[in-house]
LUMNUKOL-196159 format. One record per residue (C-alpha): residue in one letter; x, y, z. Coordinates in steps of 0.25 Angstrom, whole numbers, plus 5000, padded with zeros to 4 digits. Example, Ala and Ser with C-alpha at 12.3 -4.5 7.8 and 13.67 -1.06 7.14 Angstrom:
REM residues 2
A504949825031 S505549965029 
//
This chain:
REM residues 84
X505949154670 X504749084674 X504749094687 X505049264684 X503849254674 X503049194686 X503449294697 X503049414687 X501749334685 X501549324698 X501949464702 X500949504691 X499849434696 X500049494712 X499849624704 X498749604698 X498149554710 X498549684720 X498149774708 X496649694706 X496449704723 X496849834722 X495949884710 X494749774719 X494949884729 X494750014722 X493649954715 X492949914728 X493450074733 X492550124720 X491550044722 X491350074739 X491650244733 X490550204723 X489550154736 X489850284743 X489450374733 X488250294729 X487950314743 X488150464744 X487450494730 X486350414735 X486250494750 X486250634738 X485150574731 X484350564744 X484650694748 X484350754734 X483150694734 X482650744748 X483150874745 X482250854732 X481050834740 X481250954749 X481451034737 X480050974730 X479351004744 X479851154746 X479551164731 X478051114733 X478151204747 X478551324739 X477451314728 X476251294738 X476851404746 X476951494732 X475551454728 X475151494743 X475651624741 X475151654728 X473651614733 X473851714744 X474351814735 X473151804726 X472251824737 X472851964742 X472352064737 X473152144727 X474252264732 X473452384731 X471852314728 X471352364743 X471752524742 X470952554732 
//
């Protein structure tokens, strides 16, 4: 019986072995997955942030363009001043 107690030992043992490679791998899967979005959320940010700056700079653009405008306007004479 001892050399069956052994064997079923040892049987356990190789088990727990594959089972402890196996669960090794998938960890190092997740942890190369994990990389790979940290990657792509990092190229997102950059993007984000580019496309922040053009927005702040068309903003600005559009404000000195409205404030043009208004100038202009306020130097035209009003609809109807010159016929009168």
């Amino acid at each position: 019986m001892a050399a069956d107690e052994n064997e079923d030992l040892s049987r356990t043992v190789r088990k727990l072995a594959v089972e402890h490679a196996e669960t090794r791998w998938l960890a190092l899967r997740v942890d190369d997955d994990v990389k790979e979005i940290r990657a792509d959320l990092r190229a997102v940010q950059r993007t984000q942030q580019e496309h922040t700056g053009r927005f702040d700079s068309i903003d600005a653009q559009l404000r000195s363009l409205t404030q043009l405008v208004g100038q202009v306007l306020e130097r035209l004479e009003p609809p109807g001043a010159s016929q009168g």
